[in-house]
Each structure stands twice: as structure tokens, then as C-alpha cells.
N, C-alpha and C positions, 0 to 999 in steps of 0.2 A: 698708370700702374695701379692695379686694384688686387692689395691681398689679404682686403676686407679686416684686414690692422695698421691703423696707421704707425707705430714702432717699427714693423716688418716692411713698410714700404718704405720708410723713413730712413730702414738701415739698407734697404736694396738700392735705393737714388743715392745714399752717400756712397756705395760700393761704384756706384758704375763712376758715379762724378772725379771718387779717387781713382779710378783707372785712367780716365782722361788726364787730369790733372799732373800724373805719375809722368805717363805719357808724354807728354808737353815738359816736364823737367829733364825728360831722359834725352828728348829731341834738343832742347837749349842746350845740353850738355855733352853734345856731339864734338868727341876731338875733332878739332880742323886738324885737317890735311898739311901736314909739313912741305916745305918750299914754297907755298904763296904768297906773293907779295901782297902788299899791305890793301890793296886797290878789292884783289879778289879774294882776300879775306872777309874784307868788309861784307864783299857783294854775299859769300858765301853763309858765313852769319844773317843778313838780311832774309835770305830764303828760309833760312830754318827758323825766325819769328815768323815770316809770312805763313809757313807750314802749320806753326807751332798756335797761332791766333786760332784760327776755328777751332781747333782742339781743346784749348784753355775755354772759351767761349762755354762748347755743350758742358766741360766741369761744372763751369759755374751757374749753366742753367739746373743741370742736375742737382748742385747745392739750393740752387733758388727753392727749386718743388718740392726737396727735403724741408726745409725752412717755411714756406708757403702752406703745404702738409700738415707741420706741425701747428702752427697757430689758425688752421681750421678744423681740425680735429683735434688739439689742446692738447697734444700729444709730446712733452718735454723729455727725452733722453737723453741717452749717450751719441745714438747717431744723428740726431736734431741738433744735438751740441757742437758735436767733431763737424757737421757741414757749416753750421755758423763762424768754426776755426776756419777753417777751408775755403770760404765764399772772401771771407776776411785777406787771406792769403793774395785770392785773386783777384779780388778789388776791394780794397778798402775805404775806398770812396762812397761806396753804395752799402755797406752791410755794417752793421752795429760790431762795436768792439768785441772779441772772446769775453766771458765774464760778464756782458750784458744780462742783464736780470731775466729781458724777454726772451732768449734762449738755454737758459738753464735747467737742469734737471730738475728743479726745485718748484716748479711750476707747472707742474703737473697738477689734472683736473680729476679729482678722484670723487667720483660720488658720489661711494659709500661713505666719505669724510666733509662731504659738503654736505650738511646736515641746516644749515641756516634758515630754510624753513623748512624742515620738519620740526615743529613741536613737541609732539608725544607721538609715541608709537605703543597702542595696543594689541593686544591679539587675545581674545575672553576678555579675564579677569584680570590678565595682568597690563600694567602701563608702566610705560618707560618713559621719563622725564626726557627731551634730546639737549635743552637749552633749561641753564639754572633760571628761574625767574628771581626778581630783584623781589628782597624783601621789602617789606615796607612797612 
């Protein structure tokens, strides 16, 4: 998925992943059939996991390449965040807890704020200090 923004691709893999995901909750969530004994309940339940696994599966690759996305393009949002909820959801074995620091909005790579080396910046006459030097 290339829409030459990692945020807009970030928030288009969380959309489809929450379709899937959605999906798969709605399937699990299938009234059984009134009068089935206990035998073909079971079995009948069994089919809608079978069903409902590949399904849940692409969610969470979808979450993955949000997530993947984000930390190669350094790209921390709201939809980089909600798939690190999400991925959490459906397995939390594999994905860092919600509130992990490495998915949070706060970690954003801004470079007109990453200034650590730039020094000075002039343009003619005039110069702009970027970093206080130590007195000494």
C-alpha cells in the first residue's frame, strides 16, 4: 500500500484490519440455532472458529504492516496506535501492551524539532544560535 504518507497508509491498513477483525466478532457471535443438542452445538460453534481464524489472521497482519509501517517510516499516530490496540486484542502474546511507549503518539520524528545537530543556521548577516552553548 503506497500513498506516499505513512499516517494515510497507517490509517488505511488499520481500516481494513478493523473490518476484518469486526467481522470475525460478528461471525463468533452468531446465534446458534435453537433445538440443538449439545453434540451439534459444539460441532456448530467449531465451524464458525474454523471460519472465523483466517479472518482474525489477515486483521492482524493488517495490524502488523500498520505497526511495521510505523517504525520504518517513524510515523506515531492515532492509527499506528488503535492497530497496536487491535493487534493486542488478537494476540497478545506477540504485540507490546496498549500504552507501550514504542507505539505511542508521542514519538513522533519531526525534523524540523530535531535540531541536535544543527548548530547555527544563517542566511547573510543574520545567525541563529540552534543549541545554547555551555558557558564557561
Amino acid at each position: 500500500m503506497d500513498y506516499k504518507s505513512g499516517g494515510w497508509s497507517a490509517g488505511a491498513l488499520f481500516k481494513i484490519g478493523l473490518l476484518y477483525y469486526e467481522f470475525k466478532e460478528e461471525l463468533l457471535n452468531v446465534p446458534i440455532p435453537e433445538g440443538l443438542d449439545w453434540e451439534t452445538e459444539s460441532m456448530y460453534m467449531a465451524i464458525l472458529e474454523e471460519i472465523a481464524r483466517p479472518v482474525e489472521e489477515k486483521s492482524l497482519r493488517a495490524f502488523e504492516k500498520a505497526l511495521n509501517l510505523a517504525h520504518q517510516e517513524k510515523v506515531y499516530n492515532k492509527w499506528s496506535s488503535l492497530c497496536g490496540e487491535y493487534a493486542v486484542k488478537v494476540n497478545q502474546d506477540t504485540f507490546p501492551v496498549p500504552g507501550d511507549k514504542l507505539v505511542s503518539p508521542d514519538r513522533m520524528k519531526d525534523t524540523l524539532a530535531s535540531t541536535s545537530f544543527i548548530r547555527t543556521l544563517r542566511r547573510g548577516e543574520v545567525e541563529v544560535k540552534m543549541i545554547k552553548e555551555a558557558q564557561r
